[in-house]
Rosetta silent file (secondary structure, phi, psi, omega in degrees, C-alpha in Angstrom):
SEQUENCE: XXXXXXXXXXXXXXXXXXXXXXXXXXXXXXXXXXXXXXXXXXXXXXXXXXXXXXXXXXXXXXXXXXXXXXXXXXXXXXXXXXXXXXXXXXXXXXXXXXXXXXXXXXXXXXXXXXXXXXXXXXXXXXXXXXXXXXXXXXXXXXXXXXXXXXXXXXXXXXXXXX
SCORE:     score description
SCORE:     0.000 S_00000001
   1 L     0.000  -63.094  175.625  -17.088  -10.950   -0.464 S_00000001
   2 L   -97.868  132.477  162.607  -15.798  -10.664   -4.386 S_00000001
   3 L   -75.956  -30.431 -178.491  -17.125  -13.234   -6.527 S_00000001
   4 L  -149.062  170.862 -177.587  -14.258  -13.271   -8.943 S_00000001
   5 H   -68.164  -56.154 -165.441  -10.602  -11.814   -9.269 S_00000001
   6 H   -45.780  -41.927 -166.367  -11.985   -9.061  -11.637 S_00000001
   7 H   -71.843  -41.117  170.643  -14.556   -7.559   -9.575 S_00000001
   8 H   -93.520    5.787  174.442  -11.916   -6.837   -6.779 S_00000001
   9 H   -83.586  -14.361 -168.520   -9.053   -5.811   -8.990 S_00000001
  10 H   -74.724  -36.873  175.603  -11.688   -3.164  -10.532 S_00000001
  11 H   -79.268  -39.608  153.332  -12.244   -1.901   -6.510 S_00000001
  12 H   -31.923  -71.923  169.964   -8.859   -2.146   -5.866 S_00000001
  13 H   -43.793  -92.052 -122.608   -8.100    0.627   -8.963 S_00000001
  14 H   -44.698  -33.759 -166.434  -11.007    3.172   -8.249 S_00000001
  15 H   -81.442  -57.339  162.202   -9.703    2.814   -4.499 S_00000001
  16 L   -51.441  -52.112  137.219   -6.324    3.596   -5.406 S_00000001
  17 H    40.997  -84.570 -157.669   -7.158    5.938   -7.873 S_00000001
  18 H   -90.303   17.753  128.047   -6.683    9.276   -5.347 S_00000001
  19 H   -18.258  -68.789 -168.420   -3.794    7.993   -4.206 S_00000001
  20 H   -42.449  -35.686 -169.353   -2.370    8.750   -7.479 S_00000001
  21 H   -66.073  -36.119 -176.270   -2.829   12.873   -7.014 S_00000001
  22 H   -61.495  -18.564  178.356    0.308   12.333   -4.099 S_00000001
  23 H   -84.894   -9.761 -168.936    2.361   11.768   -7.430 S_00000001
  24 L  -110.833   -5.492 -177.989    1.615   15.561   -9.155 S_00000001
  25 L   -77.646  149.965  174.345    2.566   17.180   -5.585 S_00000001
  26 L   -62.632  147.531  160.582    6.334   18.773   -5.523 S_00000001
  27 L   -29.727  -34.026  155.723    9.096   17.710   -4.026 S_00000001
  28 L   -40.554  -68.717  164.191    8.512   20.241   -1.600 S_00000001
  29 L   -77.013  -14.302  161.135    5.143   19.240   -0.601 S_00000001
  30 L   -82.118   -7.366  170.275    5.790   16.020   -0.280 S_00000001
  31 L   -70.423  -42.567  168.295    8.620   16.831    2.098 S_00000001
  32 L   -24.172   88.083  162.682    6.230   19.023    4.025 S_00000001
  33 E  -100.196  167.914 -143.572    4.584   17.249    7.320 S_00000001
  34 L  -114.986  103.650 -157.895    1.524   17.438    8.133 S_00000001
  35 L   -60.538  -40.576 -161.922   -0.301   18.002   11.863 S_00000001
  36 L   -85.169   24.437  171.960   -3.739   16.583   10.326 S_00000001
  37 L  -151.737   71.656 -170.566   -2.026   13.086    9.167 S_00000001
  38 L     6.617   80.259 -156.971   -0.465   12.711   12.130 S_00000001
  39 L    66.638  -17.855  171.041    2.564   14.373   11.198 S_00000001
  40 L   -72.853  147.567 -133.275    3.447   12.453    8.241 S_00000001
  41 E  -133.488  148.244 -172.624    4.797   14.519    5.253 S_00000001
  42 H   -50.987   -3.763 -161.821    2.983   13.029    1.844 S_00000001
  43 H   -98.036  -21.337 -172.505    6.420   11.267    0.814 S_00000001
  44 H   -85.139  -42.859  165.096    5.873    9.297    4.233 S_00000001
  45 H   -62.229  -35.430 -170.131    2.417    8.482    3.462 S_00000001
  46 H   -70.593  -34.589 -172.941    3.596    7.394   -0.059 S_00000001
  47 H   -85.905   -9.593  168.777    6.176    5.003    1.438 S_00000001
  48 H   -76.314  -32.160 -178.596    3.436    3.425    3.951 S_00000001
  49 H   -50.434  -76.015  161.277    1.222    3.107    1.223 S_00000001
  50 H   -17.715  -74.271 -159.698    4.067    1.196   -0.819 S_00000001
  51 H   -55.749  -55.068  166.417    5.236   -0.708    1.665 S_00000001
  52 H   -54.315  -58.059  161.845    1.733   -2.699    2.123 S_00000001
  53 H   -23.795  -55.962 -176.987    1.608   -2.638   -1.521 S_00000001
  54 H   -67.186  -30.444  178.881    5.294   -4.179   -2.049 S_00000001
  55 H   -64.216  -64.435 -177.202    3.839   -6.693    0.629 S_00000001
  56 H   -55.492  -62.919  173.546    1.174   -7.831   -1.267 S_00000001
  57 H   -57.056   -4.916  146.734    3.131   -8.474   -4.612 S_00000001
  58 H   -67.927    8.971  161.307    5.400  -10.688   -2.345 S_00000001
  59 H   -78.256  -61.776 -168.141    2.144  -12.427   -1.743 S_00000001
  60 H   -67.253  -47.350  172.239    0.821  -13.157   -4.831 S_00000001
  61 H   -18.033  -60.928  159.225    4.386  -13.656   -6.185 S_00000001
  62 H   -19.867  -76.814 -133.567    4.119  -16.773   -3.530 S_00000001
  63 H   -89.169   -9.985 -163.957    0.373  -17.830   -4.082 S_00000001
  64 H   -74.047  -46.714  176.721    0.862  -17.555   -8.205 S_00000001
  65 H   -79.261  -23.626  164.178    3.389  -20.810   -7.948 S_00000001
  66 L  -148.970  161.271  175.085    1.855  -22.068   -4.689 S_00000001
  67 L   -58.286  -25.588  176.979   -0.841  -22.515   -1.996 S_00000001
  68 L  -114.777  153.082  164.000    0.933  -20.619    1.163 S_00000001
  69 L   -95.925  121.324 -172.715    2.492  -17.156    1.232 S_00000001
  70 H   -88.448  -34.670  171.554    5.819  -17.604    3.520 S_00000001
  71 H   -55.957  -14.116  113.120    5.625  -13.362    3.256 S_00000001
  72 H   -29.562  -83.336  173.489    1.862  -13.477    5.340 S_00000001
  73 H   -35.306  -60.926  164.652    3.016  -15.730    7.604 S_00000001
  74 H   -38.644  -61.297  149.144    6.122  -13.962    7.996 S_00000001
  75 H   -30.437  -68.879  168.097    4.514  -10.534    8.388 S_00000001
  76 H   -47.466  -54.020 -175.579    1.930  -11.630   10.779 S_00000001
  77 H   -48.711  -58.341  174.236    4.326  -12.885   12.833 S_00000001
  78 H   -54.662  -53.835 -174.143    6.418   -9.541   13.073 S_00000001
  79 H   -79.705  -28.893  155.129    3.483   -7.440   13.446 S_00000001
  80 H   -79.032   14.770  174.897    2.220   -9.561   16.319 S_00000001
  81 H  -104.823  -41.632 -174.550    5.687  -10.045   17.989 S_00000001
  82 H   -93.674  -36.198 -171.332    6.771   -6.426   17.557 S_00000001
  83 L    80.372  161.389 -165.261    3.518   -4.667   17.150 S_00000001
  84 L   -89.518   25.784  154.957    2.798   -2.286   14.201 S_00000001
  85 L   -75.363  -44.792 -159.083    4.172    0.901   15.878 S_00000001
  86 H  -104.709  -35.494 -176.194    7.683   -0.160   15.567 S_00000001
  87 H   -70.687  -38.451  173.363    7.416   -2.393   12.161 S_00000001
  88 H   -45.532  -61.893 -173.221    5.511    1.284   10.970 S_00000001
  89 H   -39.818  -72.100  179.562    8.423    3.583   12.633 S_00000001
  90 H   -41.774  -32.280 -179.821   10.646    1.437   10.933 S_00000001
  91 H   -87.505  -26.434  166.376    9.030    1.276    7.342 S_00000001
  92 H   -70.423  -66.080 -177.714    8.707    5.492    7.490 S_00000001
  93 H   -33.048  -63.232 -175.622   12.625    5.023    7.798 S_00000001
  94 H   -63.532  -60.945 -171.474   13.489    2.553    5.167 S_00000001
  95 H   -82.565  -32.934  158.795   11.508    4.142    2.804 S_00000001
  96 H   -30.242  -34.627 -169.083   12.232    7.822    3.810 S_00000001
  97 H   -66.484  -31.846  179.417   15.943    6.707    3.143 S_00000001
  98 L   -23.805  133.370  159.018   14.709    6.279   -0.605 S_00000001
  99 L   -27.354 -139.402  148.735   16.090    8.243   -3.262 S_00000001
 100 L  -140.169  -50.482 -179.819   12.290   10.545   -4.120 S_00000001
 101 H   -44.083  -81.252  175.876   13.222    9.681   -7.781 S_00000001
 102 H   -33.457  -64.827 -156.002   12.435    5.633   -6.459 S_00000001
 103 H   -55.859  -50.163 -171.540   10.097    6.174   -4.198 S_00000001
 104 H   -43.075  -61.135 -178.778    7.832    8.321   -7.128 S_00000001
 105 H   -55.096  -57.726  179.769    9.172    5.253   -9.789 S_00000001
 106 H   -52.687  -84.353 -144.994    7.918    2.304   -7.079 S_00000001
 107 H   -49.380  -28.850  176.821    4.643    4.367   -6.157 S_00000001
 108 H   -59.199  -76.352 -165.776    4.051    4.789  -10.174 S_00000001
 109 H   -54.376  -58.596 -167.325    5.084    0.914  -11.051 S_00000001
 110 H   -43.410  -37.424  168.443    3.887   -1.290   -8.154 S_00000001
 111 H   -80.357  -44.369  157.644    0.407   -1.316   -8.058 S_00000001
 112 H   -47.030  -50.739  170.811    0.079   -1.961  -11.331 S_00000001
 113 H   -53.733  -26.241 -179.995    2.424   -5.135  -10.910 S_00000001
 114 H   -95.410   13.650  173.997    0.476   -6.148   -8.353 S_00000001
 115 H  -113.923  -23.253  166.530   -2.537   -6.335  -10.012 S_00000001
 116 H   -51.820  -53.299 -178.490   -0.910   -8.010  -12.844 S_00000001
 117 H   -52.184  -89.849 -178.306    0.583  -10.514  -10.478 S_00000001
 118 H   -33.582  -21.245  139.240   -2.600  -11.188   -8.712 S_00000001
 119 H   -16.387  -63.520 -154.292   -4.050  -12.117  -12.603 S_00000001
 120 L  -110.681   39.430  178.429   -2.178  -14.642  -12.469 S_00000001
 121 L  -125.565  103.166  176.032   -2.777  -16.309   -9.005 S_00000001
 122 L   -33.831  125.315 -174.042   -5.467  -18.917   -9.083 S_00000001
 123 L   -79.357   16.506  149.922   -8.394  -17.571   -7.120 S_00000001
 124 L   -60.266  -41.062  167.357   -8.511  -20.445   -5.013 S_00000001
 125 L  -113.457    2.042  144.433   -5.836  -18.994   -3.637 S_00000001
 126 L   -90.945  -62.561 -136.856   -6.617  -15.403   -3.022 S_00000001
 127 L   -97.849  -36.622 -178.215   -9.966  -14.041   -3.784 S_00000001
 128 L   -84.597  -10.653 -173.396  -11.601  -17.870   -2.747 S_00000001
 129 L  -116.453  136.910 -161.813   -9.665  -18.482    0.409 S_00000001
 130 H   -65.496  -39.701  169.975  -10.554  -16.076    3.254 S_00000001
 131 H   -38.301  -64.450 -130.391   -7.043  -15.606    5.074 S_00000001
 132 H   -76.768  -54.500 -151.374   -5.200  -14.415    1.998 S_00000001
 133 H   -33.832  -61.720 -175.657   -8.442  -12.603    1.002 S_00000001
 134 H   -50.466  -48.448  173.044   -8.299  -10.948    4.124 S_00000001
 135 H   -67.243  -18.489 -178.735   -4.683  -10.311    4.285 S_00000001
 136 H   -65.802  -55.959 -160.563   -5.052   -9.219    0.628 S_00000001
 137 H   -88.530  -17.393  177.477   -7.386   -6.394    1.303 S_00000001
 138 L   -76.458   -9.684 -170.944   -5.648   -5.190    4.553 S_00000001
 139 L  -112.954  -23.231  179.511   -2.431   -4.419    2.641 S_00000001
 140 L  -102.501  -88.622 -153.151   -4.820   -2.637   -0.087 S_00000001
 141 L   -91.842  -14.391  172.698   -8.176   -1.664   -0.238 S_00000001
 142 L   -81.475  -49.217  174.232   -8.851   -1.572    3.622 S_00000001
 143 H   -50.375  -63.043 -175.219   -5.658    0.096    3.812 S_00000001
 144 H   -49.316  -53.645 -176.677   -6.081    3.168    1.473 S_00000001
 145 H   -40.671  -31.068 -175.808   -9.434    3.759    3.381 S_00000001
 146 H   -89.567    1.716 -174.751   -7.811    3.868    6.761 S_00000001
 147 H  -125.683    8.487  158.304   -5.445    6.823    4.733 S_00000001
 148 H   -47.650  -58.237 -137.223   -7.867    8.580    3.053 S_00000001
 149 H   -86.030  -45.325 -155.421   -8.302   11.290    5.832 S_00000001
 150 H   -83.364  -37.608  148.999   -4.434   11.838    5.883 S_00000001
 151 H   -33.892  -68.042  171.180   -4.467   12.060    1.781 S_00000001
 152 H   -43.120  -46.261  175.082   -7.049   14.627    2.299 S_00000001
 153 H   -69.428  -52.942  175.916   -4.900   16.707    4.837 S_00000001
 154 H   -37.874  -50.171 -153.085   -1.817   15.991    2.762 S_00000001
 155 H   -76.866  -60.967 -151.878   -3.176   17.903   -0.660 S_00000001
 156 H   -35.896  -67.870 -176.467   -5.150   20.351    1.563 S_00000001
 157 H   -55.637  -29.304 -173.762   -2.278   21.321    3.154 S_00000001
 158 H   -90.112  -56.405  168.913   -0.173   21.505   -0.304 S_00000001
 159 H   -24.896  -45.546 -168.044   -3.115   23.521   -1.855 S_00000001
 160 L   -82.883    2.274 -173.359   -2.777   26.091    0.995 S_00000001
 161 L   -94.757  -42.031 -149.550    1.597   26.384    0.530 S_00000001
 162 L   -79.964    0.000    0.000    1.180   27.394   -3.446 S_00000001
């Protein structure tokens, strides 16, 4: 699918990219949920968002010093033991508990670290081997895509309070 690390950290930004606009909304509007993103208030979206993020750099963290990720493995397991309703439910909680000053500071810092981090992971063991690849883009660039439409509701919806 990517030929090199570069080509998918450059798809990776532009794909995050309108993410980024969930960071200029108010405290207010990100408190705010939202019927068209199934209820989720933009500070909820921001910590699901995270949460895959925060996933991944505990990937690459792994794959930069070695060939397996025990955080994949780990993960997979729990989302096929528990199912992703309840590891989700759970991850709107933990990060809802967040300060909004963190979560805003994480959602700023992390994806940048993780694309640093991922720099510096031989592509042998991401971008050339298919699991991680896979598991890579499911925590990112697959991800924002399935959360576009709920971005889109999110601002919509903050546009229409102000």
């Amino acid at each position: 699918m990517y030929l090199n690390a570069l080509e998918f950290l450059d798809e990776e930004r532009e794909a995050w990219r309108p993410f980024e606009e969930l960071t200029s909304l108010s405290d207010e509007d990100l408190a705010r949920p939202c019927g068209d993103a199934h209820g989720w208030s933009g500070r909820d979206l921001m910590g699901h968002l995270l949460s895959g993020l925060e996933n991944a750099l505990a990937a690459a963290r792994e794959l930069a010093v070695g060939e397996r990720s025990a955080t994949i493995a780990r993960l997979d397991a729990e989302w096929e033991s528990r199912g992703g309703d309840v590891v989700n439910a759970e991850l709107t909680e933990r990060y809802g508990a967040l300060p909004l000053a963190d979560l805003r500071a994480r959602y700023a810092s992390v994806p940048g670290e993780l694309r640093g981090t991922l720099t510096v992971v031989p592509e042998s063991r991401w971008v050339k081997h298919p699991d991680h690849m896979r598991w890579i883009l499911d925590e990112t660039i697959d991800h924002y895509a399935e959360h576009e439409p709920d971005l889109r509701a999110i601002v919509a919806q903050a546009g229409s309070s102000g």
